[in-house]
KEMAR-443016 format. One record per residue (C-alpha): z, x negated, y. Coordinates in steps of 0.001 Angstrom, whole numbers, plus 500000, padded with zeros to 6 digits. Last residue first. Layout:
// KEMAR-443016
ZXY;...
This chain:
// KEMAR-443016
493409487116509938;494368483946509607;495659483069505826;498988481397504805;500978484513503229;497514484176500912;498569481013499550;500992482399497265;498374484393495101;497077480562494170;501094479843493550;500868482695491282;497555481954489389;499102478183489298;502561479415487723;500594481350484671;498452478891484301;500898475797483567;502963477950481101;499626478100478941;499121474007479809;502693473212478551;502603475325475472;498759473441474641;500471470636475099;502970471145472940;500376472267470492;498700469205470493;495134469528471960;492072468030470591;491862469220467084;488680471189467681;490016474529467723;492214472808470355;489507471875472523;487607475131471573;490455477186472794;491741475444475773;488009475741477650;487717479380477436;491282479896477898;491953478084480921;489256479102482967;489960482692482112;493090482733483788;491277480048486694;488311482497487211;490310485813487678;493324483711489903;489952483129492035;488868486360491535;492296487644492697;491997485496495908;488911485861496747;489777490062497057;492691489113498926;490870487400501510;487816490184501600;491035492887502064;492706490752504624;489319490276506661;488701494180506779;492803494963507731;491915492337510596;488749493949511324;490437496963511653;493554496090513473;491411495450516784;491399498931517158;494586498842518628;497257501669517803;499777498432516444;500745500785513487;497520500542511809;497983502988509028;495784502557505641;494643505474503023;495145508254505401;495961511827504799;499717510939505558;499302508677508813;496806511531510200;499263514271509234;502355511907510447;500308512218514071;499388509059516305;500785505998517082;500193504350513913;496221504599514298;494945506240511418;492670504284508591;490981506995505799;488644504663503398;485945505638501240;485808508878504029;486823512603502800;490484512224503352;490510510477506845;487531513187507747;489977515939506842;492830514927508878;491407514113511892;491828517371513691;495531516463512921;494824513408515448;495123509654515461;491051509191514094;489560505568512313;487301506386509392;485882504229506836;482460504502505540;480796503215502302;476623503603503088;474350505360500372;472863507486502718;474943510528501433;478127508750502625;476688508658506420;476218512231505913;479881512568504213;481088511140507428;479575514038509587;480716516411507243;484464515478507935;484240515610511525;482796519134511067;485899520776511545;486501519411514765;483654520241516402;481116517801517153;479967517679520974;478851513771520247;477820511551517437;477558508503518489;475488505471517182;475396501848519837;478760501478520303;479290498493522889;482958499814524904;481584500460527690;478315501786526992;480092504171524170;482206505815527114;479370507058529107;477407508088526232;479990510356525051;480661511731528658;476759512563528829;476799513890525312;479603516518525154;483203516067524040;483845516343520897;483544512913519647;482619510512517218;481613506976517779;479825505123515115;480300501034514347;477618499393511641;479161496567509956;478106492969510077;481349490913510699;480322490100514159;480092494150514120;483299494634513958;484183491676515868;482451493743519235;484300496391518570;488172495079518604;486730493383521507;485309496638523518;488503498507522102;491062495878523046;491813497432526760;492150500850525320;489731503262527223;490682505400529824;491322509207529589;489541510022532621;490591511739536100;488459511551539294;489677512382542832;487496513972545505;487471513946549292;488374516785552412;485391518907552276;486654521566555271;487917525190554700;491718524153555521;491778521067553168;489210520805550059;489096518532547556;486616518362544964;487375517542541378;485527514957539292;485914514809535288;484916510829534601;482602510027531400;480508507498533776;477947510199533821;480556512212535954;481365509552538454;478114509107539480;477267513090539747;480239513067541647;478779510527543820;475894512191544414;477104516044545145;479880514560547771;477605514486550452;476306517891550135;479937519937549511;479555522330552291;482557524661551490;481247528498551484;484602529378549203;482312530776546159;480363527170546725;483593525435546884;484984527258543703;481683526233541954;481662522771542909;484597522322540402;488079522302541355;490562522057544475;490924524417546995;494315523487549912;495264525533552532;497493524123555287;500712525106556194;502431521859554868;500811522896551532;499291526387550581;497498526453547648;494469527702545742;493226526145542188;490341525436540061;487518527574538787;487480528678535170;490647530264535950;491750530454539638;494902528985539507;497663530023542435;500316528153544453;502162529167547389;504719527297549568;504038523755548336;506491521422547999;506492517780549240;505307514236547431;505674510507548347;502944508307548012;503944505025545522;500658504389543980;502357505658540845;503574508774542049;500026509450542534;498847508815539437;501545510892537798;500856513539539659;496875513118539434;497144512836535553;499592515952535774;496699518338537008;494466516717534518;496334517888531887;496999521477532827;500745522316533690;500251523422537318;503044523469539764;502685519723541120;498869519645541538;499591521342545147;501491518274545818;498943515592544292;496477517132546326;498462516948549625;499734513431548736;496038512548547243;494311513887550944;497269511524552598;496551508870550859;493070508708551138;492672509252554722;491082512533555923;488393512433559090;485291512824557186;485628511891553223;488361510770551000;487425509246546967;490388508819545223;489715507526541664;490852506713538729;494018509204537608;494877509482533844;493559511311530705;496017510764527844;494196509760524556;494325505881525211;490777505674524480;488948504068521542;491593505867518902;493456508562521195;490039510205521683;487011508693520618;487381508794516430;485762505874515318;483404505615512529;483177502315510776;480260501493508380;479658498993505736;483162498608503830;483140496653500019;486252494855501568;488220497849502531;487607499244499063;489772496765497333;493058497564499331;492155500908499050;492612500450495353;495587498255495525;497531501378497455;499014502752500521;498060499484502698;500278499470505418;498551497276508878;501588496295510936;500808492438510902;503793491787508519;502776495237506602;499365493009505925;501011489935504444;503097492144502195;499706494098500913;498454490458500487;501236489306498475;501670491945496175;498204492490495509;497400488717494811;500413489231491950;499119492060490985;495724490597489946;496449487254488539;499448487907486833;498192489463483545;495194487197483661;497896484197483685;499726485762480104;496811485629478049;498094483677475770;494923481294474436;496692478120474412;499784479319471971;497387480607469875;495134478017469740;497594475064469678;499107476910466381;496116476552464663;495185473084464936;498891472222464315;498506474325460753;495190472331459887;497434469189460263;500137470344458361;498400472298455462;495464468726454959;493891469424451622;490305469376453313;490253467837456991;487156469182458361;486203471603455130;489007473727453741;492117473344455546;490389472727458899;487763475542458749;490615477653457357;493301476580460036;490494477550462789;489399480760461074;493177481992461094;493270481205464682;490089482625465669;492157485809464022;494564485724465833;492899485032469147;490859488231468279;494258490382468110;495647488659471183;492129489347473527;491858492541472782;494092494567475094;494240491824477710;490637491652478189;490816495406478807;493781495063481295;491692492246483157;489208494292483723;490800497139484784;492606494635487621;489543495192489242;490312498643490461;493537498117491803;496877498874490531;499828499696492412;503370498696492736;503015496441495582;501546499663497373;504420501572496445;506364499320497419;504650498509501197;504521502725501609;508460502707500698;509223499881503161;507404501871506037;508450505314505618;512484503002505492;511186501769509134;510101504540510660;513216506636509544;513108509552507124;515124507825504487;518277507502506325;518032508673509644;515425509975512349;516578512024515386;518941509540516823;520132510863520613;518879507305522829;521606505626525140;519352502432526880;521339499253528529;518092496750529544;516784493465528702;515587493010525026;516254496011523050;514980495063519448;513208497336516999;514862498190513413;514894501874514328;511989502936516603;512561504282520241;511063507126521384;510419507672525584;511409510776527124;513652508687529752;512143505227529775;511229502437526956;508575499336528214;507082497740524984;507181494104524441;504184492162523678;503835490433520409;502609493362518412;502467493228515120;504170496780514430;507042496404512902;508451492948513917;506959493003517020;508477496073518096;509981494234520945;511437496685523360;511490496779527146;514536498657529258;515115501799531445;517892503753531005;518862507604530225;518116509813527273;515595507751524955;514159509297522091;515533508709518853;514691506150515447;518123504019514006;519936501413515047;517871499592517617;518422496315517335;520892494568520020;519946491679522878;520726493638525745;522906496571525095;522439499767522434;524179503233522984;523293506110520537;524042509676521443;524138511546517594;521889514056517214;521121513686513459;524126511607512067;524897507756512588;527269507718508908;525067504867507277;524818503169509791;528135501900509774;530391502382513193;530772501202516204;532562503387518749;532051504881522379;533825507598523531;533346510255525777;533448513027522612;531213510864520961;528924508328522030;527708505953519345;527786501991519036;525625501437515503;526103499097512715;524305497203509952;520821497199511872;517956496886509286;515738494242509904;516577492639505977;514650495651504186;511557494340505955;512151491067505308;512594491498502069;510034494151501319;507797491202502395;509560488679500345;507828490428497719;505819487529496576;508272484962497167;510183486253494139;506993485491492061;507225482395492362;510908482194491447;510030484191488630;506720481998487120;509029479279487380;511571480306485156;508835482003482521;507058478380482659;510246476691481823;510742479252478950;507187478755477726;508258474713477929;511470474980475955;509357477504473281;506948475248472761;508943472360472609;511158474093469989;508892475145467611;506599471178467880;509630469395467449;510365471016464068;507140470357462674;508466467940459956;505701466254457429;507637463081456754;510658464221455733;509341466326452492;512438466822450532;511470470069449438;513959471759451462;513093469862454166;509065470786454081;510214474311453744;512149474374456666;508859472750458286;506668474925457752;509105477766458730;509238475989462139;505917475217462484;504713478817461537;507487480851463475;506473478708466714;502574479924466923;502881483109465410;506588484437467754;504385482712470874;501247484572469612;503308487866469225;505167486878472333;501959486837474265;501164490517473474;499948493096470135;499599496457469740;500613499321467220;503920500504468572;505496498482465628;503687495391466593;504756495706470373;507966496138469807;508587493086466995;506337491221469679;509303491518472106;511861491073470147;510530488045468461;510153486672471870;513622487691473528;515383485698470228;513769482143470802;517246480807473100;518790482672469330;516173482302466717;513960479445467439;516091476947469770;519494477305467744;517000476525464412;515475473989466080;518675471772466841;520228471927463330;517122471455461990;516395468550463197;520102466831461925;518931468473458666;515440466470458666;517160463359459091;515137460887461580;517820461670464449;520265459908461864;518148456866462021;518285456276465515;514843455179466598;514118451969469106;510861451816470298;508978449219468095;507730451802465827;505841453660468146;503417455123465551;502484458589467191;505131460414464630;507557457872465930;507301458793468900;507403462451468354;511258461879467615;511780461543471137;510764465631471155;513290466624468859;516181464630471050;514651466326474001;514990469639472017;518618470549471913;519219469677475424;515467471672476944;516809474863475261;520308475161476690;518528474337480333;516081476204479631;517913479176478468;520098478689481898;517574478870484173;515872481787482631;518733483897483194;519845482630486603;516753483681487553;516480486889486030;520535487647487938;519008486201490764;516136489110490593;518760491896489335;521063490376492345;517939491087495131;516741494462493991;520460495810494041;520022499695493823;519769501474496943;516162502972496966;516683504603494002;514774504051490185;515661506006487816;516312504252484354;514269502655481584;515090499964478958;511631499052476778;510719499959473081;507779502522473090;510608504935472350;512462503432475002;509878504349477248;509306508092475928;512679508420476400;512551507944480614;509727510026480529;511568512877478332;514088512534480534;512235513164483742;511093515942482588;507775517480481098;505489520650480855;506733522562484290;507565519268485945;503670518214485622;503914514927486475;503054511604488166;504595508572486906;505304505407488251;506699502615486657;508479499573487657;509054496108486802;507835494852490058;505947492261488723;504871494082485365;503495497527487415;503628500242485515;500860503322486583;500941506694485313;498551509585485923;498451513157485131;501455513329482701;501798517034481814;501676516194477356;502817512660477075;499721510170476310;499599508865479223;503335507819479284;501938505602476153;498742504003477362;500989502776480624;503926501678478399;501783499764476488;499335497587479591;502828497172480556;503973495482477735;500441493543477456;501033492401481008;503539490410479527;507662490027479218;508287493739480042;512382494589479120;513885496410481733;511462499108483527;512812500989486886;511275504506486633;509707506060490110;508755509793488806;506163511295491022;505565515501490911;502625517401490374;500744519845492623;497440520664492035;494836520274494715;492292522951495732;488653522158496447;486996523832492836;486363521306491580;490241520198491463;490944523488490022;488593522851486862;489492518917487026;493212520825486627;492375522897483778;490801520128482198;493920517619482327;495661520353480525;492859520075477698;491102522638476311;489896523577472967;493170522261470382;495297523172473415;494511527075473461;495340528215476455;497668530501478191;497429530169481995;499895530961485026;498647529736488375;501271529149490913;501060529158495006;504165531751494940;502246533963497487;498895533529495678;499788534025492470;497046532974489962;497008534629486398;495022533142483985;494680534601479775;493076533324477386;491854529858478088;490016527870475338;486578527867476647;486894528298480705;486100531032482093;489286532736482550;489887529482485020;486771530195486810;487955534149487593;491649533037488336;490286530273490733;488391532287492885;490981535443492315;493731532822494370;491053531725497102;490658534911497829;494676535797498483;494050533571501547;494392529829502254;494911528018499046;495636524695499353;497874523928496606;498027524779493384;501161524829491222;500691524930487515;502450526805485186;501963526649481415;501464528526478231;500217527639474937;498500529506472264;497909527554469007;500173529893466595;498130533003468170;494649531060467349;495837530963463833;497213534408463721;494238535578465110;492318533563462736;493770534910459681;496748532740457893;
């Protein structure tokens, strides 16, 4: 074959989708670096379709190549996730497998299987592989795999493992408690009363051999997948360890050996790894009783208003649109804004907040929240999937599902450990066999069987997503969603907090402060006029006095004329009288003496106020101030910040004076002011460039970037779904002092896992030698290895205790 045949037989073509292009430039950028690229031979990017075509030689480039080469470049390409529910995983060996092998399948970017939740998740190329192949690919590797959807009956399958574990001990545990009395006579108890038939070595195996192959079964299953795929997990120790005392034995009977039986030790083990297993699940079903909860808020029914008529119904058939009625006392169905009533809602239960939240006309509503005192009718704009609630169930699961960063260390241990622990095994029944005891099969055989059955490495499976499952739960309970175990991690490691001003420190909508009257006006009256001629213009400000007015209760009129004078202010006519109010330009234009207002407005101005002058009939009539105010937890949430040692920044677009203004009050000692939105994002990558690892707080779409580019994006829960969605953590209280209790979670956690770390490891580095030196029977070497596994997850428990 020539080499043009050769390459031609090598060629492959794919599609890739690529987002973030911009303009029909961006589209011959990437064309020209993708043509570039050894191994391509041909790239054709479509900017209208947002799809790059590319023939490439896969022996010279990879696929993951092509997309680090886009990624450079600032563009994102877009894959699909695959959720896969995974039957079968007894260790984090299995899922260590899977993992290595979805990798492995040509257009899989990234896959992640998580052994607590039994689920996978893959992203994908959809033009190089299906779901199908993904779902084959695991039962190649030798596990059951379906689709996962958000209906399916989490609860029963976890009962229905429960039940299942339950019940093999139970079987197990009768036919080996007779086996295990019989250990009293191998100790020397020969005044405890024996029955001689228990002594026969058929009457033992008749109850080991039940014990070994069929309550046994799962284990040589297991490692029977994991050899033939090339690896090796606990149940290739367990299947070692048990197989060797039990086949020992057999042939021990058969020879008519009845003194050197093993039989007890088999099925022991394998009652007291079964125990372990039973524990380990109800355990770790308190571990996602987070999604539980969550899941359990839901409303079952809703009263709707159609055609006149009220009527309950399921909520699963509440529509978009619908009118929604809900009394005193009832949950919210589903999410809406409020038509008619007035009433306060506890959103504790989503958001953390114990205070209850006054609802009116305009107002939304949040499905899953509680109406405490008042009748509200709300028209549902959120169902299904797209509600608050069901956004915030999926972002808890996927986070449960995750992996972070340190668990990569236990993985690798994981990987080697079993094949070394065979072999330390092997060396331990040689050393005994040969030199300590010479000539001695059984006792150099229990030797070796208590170090592998000791050294399973089945706690430092559990002891990372275990703690991540609990603490990402803890933190949803206190309205702070963790996307993922790594940003979980990276909280901790956090030295610098930048704070968007606007929405985040302040409350983000400006609102009336001050009414300042001068010569013969009173202040109400100059704020009715004001707040009159204010009436018929739609700038901010304009409705902070409105509404501020209203507020203190002064009744308004109608003007008869209105007009804005851009740049400038405004010119009315109210009650027959003419009204300016603005800047001290307009009064100057207007020859208004405005001398004895100049000082105070300068006052109010470098407290980060906006001032307007008021001016009735050609005469200086007073001035009101407007500000968007600051949250009342900001100086508090603040001040614990930097208790716990991190440097705050303040970021803003508004100019210096104002910026200054509002950092005094709330204790911020860095700003950076008049920064355009756009360059929000550079400012944290300067921090980043100093070495320092920076988290940013914004609410806003101008936010967006700066979320991304920072170690850690947090947005405030009340603000936009392109803040919540470029973020790596959503406070859904909207208080800063969320932060430092997201901060404190993350360090907690992060104890925790090292701690589960320590004690995995803990047990296996002092097990071994004890039983390498014939220290440790091996059904006490079962009962300590089942031992770990339930402490690392009772450790992980004790994080649903913590104070943040």
């Amino acid at each position: 074959m020539s080499n043009t045949a050769a390459l031609a037989h090598q060629e492959k073509t794919t599609s890739l989708k690529i987002e973030g292009m911009t303009c029909a430039a961006c589209a011959l950028r990437i064309e020209k670096v993708l043509t570039k690229v050894d191994g391509v031979e041909q790239a054709n990017v479509n900017f209208a379709s947002e799809k790059a075509t590319v023939s490439y030689d896969p022996s010279r480039v990879s696929m993951s190549d092509l997309q680090a080469k886009i990624t450079d470049l600032g563009y994102h390409v877009g894959t699909e996730k695959a959720t896969l529910d995974v039957k079968g995983m007894t260790c984090a060996a299995c899922a260590t497998r899977i993992e290595k092998g979805l990798k492995k399948v040509p257009g899989v970017t990234e896959a992640n299987v998580n052994l607590n939740m039994e689920r996978a998740t893959i992203q994908y190329n959809p033009e190089e592989v299906s779901v199908t192949d993904l779902i084959q690919k695991v039962k190649d590797i030798g596990y059951e795999a379906h689709i996962h959807t958000d209906d399916q009956p989490k609860a029963d399958n976890k009962e229905e493992e429960l039940s299942r574990h339950k019940y093999r001990f139970i079987a197990s545990a009768i036919l080996s408690l007779p086996l295990l009395y019989t250990m009293i006579a191998h100790f020397g108890f020969h005044g405890a009363y024996m029955p001689h038939w228990l002594m026969n070595p058929w009457v033992q195996l008749a109850l080991a051999t039940p014990v070994q192959f069929i309550i046994g079964w799962p284990f040589y299953r297991s490692a029977f997948k994991a050899l033939k795929n090339g690896s090796a997990n606990m149940d290739v120790l367990v299947s070692l360890g048990t197989s060797a005392a039990y086949f020992y034995s057999l042939a021990a009977t058969l020879a008519g050996r009845g003194d050197q039986l093993y039989f007890e030790t088999s099925a022991v083990l394998i009652t007291l790894i079964i125990l372990g297993k039973w524990f380990e699940a109800i355990a770790k079903g308190r571990t996602s009783e987070a999604i539980k909860k969550l899941m359990g808020l839901q409303a079952k029914n809703a009263t709707v208003i159609r055609n006149n008529q009220e009527m309950s119904i399921p909520i699963e058939e509440v529509i978009v649109g619908d009118e929604i009625l809900v009394k005193p006392g009832e949950k919210i169905p589903v999410d809406g804004v409020v038509l008619t009533g007035n009433s306060a809602v506890d959103e504790s239960m989503l958001t953390g907040e114990s205070v209850p939240v006054d609802k009116k006309q305009g107002d939304e509503v949040i499905g899953a929240t509680i109406n405490k005192n008042g009748v509200l009718t709300f028209r549902a704009t959120k169902i299904g999937k797209d509600t608050a609630l069901a956004q915030i169930i999926k972002v808890v699961e996927d986070a449960q599902g995750s992996k972070a960063p340190i668990q990569r260390m236990a993985d690798v241990i994981s990987n080697v450990f079993v094949p070394i622990v065979v072999g330390l095994a092997v060396l331990v029944f040689l050393a005994w066999y040969f030199f300590v005891d010479a000539g001695n099969f059984a006792h150099a055989l229990e030797n070796a069987i208590a170090v592998l059955v000791i050294a399973c490495p089945c706690a430092l499976g559990l002891a990372t997503p275990t703690s991540i499952m609990v603490g990402t739960g803890k933190g949803a309970e206190h309205g702070i969603l963790f996307k993922g175990g790594e940003h979980l991690e990276a909280a901790h490691k956090l030295d610098t907090i930048v704070l968007d001003k606007t929405g985040t420190i302040t409350k983000g909508e400006p609102s009336l402060t001050d009414v300042i009257p001068y010569g013969n006006f009173q202040a109400d009256e100059m704020l009715r006029l004001t707040a009159t001629a204010e009436k018929n213009s739609e700038h901010p400000l304009a409705e902070a006095i409105v509404k501020g007015a209203l507020e203190k209760g002064v009744g308004l009129t109608t003007s008869e004329s209105f007009e804005a004078i851009p740049g400038f202010g405004l010119r009315a006519q109210v009650e027959g009288r003419t009204l300016y109010i603005g800047t001290r330009k307009l009064m100057n234009r207007e020859n208004i003496d405005i001398t004895q207002a100049i000082s105070q407005m300068e006052q109010l101005e470098s407290d980060g106020k906006t001032a307007m002058l008021v001016a009735i009939d050609n005469q200086l009539a007073g001035m009101v101030a407007v500000a968007d105010t600051i949250k009342e937890s900001s100086r508090e949430a603040i001040a614990e910040l930097k208790k716990l040692g991190l440097e705050v920044v303040m970021i803003t677009g508004d100019n210096r004076r104002t910026a200054e203004a509002i950092a005094r009050q709330v204790g911020v000692d860095t700003i950076r002011a008049e920064v355009l939105p756009e360059d929000k994002a550079k400012e944290v990558e300067a921090f980043q460039k100093q070495g320092k690892k920076v988290a940013m707080v914004g609410d806003g779409i101008n936010d967006a970037p700066a979320l991304a580019t920072a170690d850690v994006g947090m947005a405030i829960g009340t603000g936009t779904d392109i803040a919540m969605e470029a973020a790596d953590i959503t406070l859904m209280r909207g208080e800063l002092t969320s932060i430092a209790e997201a901060i404190k979670l993350s360090k907690k956690t992060m104890g925790n896992i090292k701690q589960n770390l320590f004690w995995a490891l803990f047990y296996n580095t002092i097990g071994i030698p004890i039983a390498a030196i014939g220290l440790l029977a091996p059904w006490v070497a079962g009962a300590a290895m089942a031992f770990s596994s339930v402490s690392v997850v009772l450790n992980a428990l004790r994080l649903k205790r913590v104070k943040i």
